[in-house]
N, C-alpha and C positions, 0 to 999 in steps of 0.2 A: 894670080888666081882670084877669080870673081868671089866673093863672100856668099855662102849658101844660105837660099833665104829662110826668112825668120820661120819658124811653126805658125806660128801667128797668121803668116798670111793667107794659110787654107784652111783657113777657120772664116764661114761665113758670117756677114756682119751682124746679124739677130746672134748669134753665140759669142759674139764680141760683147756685144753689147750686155748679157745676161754676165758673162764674166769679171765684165766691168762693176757690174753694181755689188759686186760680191765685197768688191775691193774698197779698206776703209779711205780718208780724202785723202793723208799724206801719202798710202801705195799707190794711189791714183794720179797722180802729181809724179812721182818717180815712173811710172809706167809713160806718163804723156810725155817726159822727156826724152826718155830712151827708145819710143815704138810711134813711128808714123802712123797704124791702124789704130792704136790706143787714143793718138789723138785727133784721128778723123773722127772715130768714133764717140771721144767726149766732146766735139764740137757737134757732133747730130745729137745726142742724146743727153745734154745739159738743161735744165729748163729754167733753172733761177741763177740768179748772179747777185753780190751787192758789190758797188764800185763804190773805190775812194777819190779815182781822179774821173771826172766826167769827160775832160779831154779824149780818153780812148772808148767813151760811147758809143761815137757811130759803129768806131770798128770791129769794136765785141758785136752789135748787134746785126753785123755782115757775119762777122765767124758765128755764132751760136744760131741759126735761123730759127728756131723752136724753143726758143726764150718766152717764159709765160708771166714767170718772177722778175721784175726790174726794184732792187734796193736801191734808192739814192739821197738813203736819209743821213748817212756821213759824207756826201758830197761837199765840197766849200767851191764856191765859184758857182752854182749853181743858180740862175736867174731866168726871167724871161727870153731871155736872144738867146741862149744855148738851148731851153727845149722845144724853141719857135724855129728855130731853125734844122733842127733834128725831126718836126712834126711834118719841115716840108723839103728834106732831103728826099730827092727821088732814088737813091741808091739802098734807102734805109729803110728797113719793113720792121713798122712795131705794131701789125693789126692780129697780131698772134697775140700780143700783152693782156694780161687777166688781171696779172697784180702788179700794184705800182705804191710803192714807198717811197713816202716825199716827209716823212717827219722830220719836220727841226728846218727844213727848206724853205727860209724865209724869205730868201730872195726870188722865190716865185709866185706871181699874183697873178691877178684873173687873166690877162693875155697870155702867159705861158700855161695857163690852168685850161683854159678851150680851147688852146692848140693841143695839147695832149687829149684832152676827152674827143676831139673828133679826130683824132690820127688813130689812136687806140681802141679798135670799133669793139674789138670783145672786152673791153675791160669790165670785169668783175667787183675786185678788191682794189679802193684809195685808203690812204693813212696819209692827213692833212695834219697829224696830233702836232700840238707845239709849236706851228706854225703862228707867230702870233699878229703878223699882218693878213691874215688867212681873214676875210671881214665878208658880208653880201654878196659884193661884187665877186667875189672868187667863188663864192656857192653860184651864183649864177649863170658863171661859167663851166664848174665842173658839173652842171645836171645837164649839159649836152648830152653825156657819157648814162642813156636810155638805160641800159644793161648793166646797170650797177646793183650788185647784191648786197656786198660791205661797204660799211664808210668809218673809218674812227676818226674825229675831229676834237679828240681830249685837247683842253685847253687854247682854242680855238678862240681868244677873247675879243674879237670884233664880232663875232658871228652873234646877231640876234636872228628872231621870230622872222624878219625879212627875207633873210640867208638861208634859214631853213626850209619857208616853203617855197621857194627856187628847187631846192633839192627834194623835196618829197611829192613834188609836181612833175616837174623830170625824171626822178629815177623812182617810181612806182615800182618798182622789183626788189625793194627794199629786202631784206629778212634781217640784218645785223646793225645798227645804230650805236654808237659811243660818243656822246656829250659831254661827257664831262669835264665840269669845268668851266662852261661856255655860260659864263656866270649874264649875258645879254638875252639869252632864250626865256622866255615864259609858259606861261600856260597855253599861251594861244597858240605857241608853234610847235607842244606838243600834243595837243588837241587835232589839229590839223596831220602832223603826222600819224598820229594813232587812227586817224579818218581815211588817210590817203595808201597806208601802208598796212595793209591788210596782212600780208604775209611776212612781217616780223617777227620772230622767233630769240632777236635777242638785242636790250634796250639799255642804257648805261645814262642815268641821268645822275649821279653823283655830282654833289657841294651846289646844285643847282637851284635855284630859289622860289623852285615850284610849290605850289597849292595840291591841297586835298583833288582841286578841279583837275590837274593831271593824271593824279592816279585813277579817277573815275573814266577821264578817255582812255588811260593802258588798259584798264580792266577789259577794256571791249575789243582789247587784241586778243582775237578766237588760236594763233598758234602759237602764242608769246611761251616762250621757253625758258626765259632766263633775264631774270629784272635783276638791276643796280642800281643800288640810291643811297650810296652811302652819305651822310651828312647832309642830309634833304632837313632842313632846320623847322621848314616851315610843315611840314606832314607830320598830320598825329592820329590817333588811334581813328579817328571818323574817316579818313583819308582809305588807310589798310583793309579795314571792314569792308568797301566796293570789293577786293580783292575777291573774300571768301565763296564771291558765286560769277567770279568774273574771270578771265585767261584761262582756260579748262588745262591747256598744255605745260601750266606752268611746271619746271623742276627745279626752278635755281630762282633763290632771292635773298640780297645782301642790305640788309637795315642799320648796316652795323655805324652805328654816333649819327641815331636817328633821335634825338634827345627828349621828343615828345611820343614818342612809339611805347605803349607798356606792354605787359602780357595779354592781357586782353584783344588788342588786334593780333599778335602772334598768332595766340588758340587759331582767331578767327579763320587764320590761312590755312595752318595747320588743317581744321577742321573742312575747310573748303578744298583741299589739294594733298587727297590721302598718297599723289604718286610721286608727292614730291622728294629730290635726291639730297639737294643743298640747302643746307639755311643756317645764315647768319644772321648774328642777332648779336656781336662783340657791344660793348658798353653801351648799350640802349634802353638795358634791362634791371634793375637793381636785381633783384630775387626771380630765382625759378622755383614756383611752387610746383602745388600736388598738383593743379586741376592741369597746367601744362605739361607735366609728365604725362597725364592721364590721356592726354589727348596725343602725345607722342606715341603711344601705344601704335595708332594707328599708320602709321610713316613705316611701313615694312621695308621701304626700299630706301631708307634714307641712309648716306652713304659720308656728309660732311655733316658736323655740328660745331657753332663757332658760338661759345658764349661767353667771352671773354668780358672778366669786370665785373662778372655778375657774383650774389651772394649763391653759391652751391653748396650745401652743405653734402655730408657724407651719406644719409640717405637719400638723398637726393639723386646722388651719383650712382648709388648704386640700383636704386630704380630706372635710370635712365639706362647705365649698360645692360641690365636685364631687360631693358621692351624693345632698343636699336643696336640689337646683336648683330649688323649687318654693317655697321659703322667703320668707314677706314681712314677716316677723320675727324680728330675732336678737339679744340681747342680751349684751352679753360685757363688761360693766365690769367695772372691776377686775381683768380677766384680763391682769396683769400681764406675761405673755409673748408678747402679744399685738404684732405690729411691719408696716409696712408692709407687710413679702412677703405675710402670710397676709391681711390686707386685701385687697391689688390681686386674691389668688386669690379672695375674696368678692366681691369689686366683678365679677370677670370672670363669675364663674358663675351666682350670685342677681342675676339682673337684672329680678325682679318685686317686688324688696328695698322695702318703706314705709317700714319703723321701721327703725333704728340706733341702737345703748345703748355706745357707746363709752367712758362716764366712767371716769374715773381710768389710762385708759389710756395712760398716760406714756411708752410709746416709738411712738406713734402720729404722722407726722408730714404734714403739706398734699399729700406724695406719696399718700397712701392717700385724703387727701378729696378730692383731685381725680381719683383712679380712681373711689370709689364716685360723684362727682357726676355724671364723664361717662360711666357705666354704667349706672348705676340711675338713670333718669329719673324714676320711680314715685313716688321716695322723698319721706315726707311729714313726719317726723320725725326728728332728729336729734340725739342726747344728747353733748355734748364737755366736759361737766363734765371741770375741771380739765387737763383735756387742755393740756401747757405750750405744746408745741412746736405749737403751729398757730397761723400765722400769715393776714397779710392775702393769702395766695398762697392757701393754702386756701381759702379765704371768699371769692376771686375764683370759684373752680371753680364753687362753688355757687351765687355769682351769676349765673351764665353757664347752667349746665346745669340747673339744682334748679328748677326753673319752677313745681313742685306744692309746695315743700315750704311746710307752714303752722306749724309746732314747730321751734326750736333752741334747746337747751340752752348756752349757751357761760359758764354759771359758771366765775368762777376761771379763765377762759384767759386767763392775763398777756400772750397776744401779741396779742390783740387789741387795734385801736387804731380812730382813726377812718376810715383807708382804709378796713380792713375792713367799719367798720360801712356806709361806700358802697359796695361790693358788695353787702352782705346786702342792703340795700333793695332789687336787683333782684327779689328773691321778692317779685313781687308777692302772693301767696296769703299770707304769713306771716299766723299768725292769734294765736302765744306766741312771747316771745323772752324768752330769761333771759340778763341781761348782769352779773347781782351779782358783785361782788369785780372787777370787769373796770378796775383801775385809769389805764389808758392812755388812758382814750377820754374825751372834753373837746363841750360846746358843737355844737363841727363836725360830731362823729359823729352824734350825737343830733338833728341836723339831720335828716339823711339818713332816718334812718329815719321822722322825720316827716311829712315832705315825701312819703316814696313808698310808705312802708306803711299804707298806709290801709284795712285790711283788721287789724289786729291790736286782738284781743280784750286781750290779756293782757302786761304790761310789767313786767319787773323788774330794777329798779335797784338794786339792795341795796350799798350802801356804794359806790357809783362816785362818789367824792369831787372825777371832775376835771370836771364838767360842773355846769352850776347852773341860774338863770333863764330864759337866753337858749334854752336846751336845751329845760327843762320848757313854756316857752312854744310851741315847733314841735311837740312832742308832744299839746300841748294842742291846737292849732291843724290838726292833720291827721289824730290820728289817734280820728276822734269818736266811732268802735265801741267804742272801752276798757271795760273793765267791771274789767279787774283793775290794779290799778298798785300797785308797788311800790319805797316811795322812802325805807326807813328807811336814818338813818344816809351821808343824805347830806348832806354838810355845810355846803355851800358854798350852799343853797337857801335865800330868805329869803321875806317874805309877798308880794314882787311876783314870782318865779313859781311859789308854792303857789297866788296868786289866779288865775292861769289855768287851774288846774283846774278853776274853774266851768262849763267848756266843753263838760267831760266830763257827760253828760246820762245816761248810759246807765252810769255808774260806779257800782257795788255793791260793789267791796270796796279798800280803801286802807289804805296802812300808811305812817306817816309818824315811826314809834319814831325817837327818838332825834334830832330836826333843831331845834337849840338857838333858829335865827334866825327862826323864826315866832312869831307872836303871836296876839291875839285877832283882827286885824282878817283875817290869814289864814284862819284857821279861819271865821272869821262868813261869807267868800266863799264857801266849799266847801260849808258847810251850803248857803248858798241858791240854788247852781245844781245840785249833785251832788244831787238830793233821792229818785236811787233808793240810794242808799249805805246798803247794809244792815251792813255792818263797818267800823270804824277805831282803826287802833291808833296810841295819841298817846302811848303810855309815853316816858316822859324827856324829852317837850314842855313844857319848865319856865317857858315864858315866855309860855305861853299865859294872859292873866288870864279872871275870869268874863264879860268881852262876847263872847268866842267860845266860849264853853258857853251862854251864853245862846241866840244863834245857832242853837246845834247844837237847845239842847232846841226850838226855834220851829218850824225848817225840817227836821231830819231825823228827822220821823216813821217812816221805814222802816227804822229804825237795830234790826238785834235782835243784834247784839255790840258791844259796845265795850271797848277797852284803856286806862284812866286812870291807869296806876300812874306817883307821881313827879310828878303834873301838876301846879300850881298852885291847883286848882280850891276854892273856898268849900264851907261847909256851904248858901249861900242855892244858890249853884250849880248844887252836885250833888243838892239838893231837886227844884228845877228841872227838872233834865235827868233824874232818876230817876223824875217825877211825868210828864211831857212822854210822855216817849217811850216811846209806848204799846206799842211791839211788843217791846224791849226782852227777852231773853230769856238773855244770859250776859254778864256784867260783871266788871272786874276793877280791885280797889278797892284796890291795897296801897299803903303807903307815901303817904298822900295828909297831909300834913301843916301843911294851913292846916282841916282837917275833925275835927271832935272828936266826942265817942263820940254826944252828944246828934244832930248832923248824918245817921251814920251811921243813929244810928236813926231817923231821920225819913225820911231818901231810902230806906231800904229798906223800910220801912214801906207807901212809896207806891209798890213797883213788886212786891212780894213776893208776888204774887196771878199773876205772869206770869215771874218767873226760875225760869229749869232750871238755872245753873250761878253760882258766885259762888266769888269768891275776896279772900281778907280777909286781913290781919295776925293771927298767932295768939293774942296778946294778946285782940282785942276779942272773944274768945269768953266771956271771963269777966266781960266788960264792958258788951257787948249785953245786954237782959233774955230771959229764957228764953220769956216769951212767943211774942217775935217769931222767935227760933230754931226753935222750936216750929213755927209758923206757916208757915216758910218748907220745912220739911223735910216739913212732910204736904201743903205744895201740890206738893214733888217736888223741888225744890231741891236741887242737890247745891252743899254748902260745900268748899272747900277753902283750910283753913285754913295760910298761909304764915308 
């Protein structure tokens, strides 16, 4: 008897397709296995992808035809002949590509850069960030690519003034810029692009070594929407002042460890840009007086405040919450004069409050967290780094009232214990919790949030030395979204409950520095249930022998960092795990003292075709042969020799 067909199949494809999107990734993934129409359908209506093996490039981009997103910034192997050769496959259509992510792709330079800009006719959006043979020559191949609207070249460190107007001559359709970093650019070439690039809207010149003379060119960006300059060393108050009758469209401006910047240009902005939303101004500022509240008045639509570092006193604060009652961001660490009273005046008046940045703030006490918790409902973040005096009376508020919030910072709050941590589990939403240095809290605590946060991505345990197995076991056991965990430096943890991390299925990155009592048979469990773990750092893991690197090189092919220094591991070993682990892409080798220079060179031998970052004892620089140094610095490899 023939099998009757599916429902599915008289369902036409525009209702497949609306059905599909309903459906969150992992249902979508079980439906594409089990339903031919599901995945015809997620082959027509997919539009972005990130790949980790480049190998299956062409043929993802035959199955997906409407592919607009290409990520290929964790690629390894990635170089000129593979996207020269993809640019002139006539089987392979990329004139659909809008965005292309090349971050950290060091092996591609200016001839793989202008085969892509003239294969990819509509591209839109490049991200060259971190590339750091990314130099001239590579800008003046990617301003082929006419129709480019974004560009981020964060740290970018060949790229001068030369590089840039390649690009601001070629891709006139500019609106989005990110420099930062690209510590070769000057004044001249952004003068030139604030000339060329009329319709800019958002400008990122951060730790750059520019002059007052560049902020006078941005200023005559007529749609500039959003300036960054953080650490611009060389801009000071005469610089800012262009501002206050210059970018009419500005809404976002970030001065923060602008160290010559005082109030005085602030106002200036302020007073020049009543529509603006964002502004930071973290440790640039000593003091916030009167005359800059006074002029905050006017900011009706301001929506961030970042004034970290500064002197605020308590009236201070609470003039501020009473004029930007619109605020759903305010960060004030370190603002040392910061005390209950000006809180509860925060908590009373920003009652559309998300974010709170309260670190270091030391006369902060559970009176003020229990105003903002039963105040500000909204709130979805929460920074108490170091914060002494908050206790489990605090952290009850916010289990009771805080019903949204998905982030808490509570580093270093010595008064948390495990009551506390039973309150915080009421959040249900919590999605990041940092509890590092948090030495009170035992077993019990680490229950709770087991048990009832099942909703958290991201866990860090940093040095919380009073909790162990019993702990990591309920963590493992409840909270099975994890992706981030952090466990270094705890001590009391052994390989029966490191081996319950196999649980975590969905775990990418793990730090496990420093925890004496594990061995191979621990690690060999991690590798083979954790097999999305794309990072882990085993520094000072001394008791690990080579059957859990073995382990690791079999099952964790998705590994492209890892931290070896101090470990135990063999020259057959680390052969092994540097030949294995194919995506492999920044390693750190120091101090590794059962591995001899012959080892060294074999294991990097067999991965040296795919690292972008390595780091080595400075001895074996004269000890490695120059071949393979060679080798390793023209596939893009940066060494850093300790």
């Amino acid at each position: 008897m023939s099998p009757s067909p599916s429902i599915l199949s008289v369902l036409s494809e525009d209702l497949l397709v609306r059905v599909y999107g309903f459906l969150d990734p992992p249902c979508r993934k079980t439906w594409r296995l089990i339903s031919k129409d599901f995945l015809r359908v997620d082959s027509l209506s997919r539009t972005s992808i990130q790949l980790l093996r480049v190998e299956f490039l062409p043929a993802l981009l035959i199955k997906y035809p409407n592919l607009s997103s290409l990520d290929l910034s964790v690629c390894p192997k990635l170089d000129d002949d593979v996207v020269s050769r993809l640019a002139l496959d006539g089987t392979v259509s990329t004139s659909r590509l809008r965005s292309l992510n090349l971050s950290r792709a060091t092996g591609i330079r200016a001839r793989g850069l202008d085969a892509l800009a003239r294969s990819c006719h509509a591209l839109e959006r490049v991200d060259v960030s971190h590339c750091w043979g990314f130099g001239d020559r590579e800008a003046a191949a990617l301003s082929a690519a006419a129709g480019l609207k974004e560009l981020r070249m964060d740290k970018c460190l060949s790229l001068s003034d030369v590089g840039l107007a390649w690009i601001v001559v070629g891709c006139s359709k500019l609106n989005k810029i990110s420099l930062k970093w690209c510590m070769e650019v000057s004044d001249l070439g952004i003068d030139l692009l604030s000339k060329k690039c009329k319709d800019l809207k958002s400008l990122d010149v951060s730790y750059l070594k520019i002059t007052n003379d560049s902020i006078r060119s941005i200023a005559l960006l007529p749609k500039l929407e959003v300036l960054d300059m953080v650490s611009c060393s060389l801009i000071d108050d005469a610089g800012l002042h262009c501002l206050e009758n210059g970018s009419p469209s500005l809404k976002e401006i970030d001065v923060t460890r602008c160290e010559r910047v005082s109030l005085s240009s602030l106002i200036s902005i302020v007073r020049g840009h009543p529509n603006i939303q964002h502004l930071k101004a973290s440790h640039c500022v000593s003091e916030i007086s009167v005359t800059f509240l006074h002029h905050l008045k006017a900011l009706k639509h301001l929506k961030t405040l970042k004034i970290n570092g500064a002197r605020v006193s308590d009236s201070s604060l609470l003039a501020l919450s009473s004029s930007c009652r619109s605020l759903t961001e305010i960060g004030v660490s370190r603002c040392v004069d910061v005390t209950d009273i000006g809180m509860i005046g925060l908590a009373r008046n920003c009652l559309n409050l998300k974010t709170l940045n309260l670190a270091c703030c030391g006369f902060v006490t559970d009176v003020a967290i229990s105003a903002v918790a039963q105040s500000c409902r909204n709130l979805e973040t929460l920074k108490l780094e170091s914060c002494h005096l908050i206790t489990e009376k605090g952290l009850q508020s916010l289990g009771c009232y805080s019903k949204l919030l998905q982030e808490l910072d509570l580093t270093d709050c010595c008064g948390v214990n495990d009551k506390g941590l039973e309150y915080i589990s009421k959040c249900s939403k919590l999605q990041r919790l940092k509890l590092g240095l948090c030495a009170n809290i035992t077993d019990k605590g680490i229950f709770h949030i087991g048990s009832k946060c099942s909703k958290l991505l991201e866990l860090d345990l940093y040095r919380c030395g009073g909790f162990g197995d019993d702990g990591l076991a309920a963590i493992s056991r409840g909270c099975k979204s994890l992706n981030r965990l952090i466990l270094s430096y705890c001590s009391e943890l052994t390989d029966t409950g490191v081996e319950q991390i196999r649980q975590l299925e969905h775990l990418t990155h793990l730090e496990l520095r420093g925890i004496k009592k594990i061995t191979g048979a621990g690690l060999a469990a991690i590798a083979c249930g954790c097999k999305k773990l794309g990072y882990l750092d085993l520094k000072l893991c001394e008791n690990i022998d080579d059957s859990g690197f073995w382990a690791l090189a079999y099952f964790s092919r998705n590994l492209r960092q890892i931290n070896l220094c101090n470990c135990s591991v063999s020259d057959t070993a680390l052969c092994m795990l540097m030949s294995n682990l194919s995506r492999v892409q920044d390693v750190d080798l120091v101090h590794l003292s059962r591995v001899t220079v012959e080892g060294f060179e074999f294991a990097l031998r067999a991965c040296c075709n795919r690292l972008k970052k390595l780091k080595l004892l400075a001895p074996l620089r004269f000890l490695l042969s120059s071949e393979l140094l060679e080798t390793l610095h023209a596939r893009g490899c940066r060494i850093r020799w300790d």
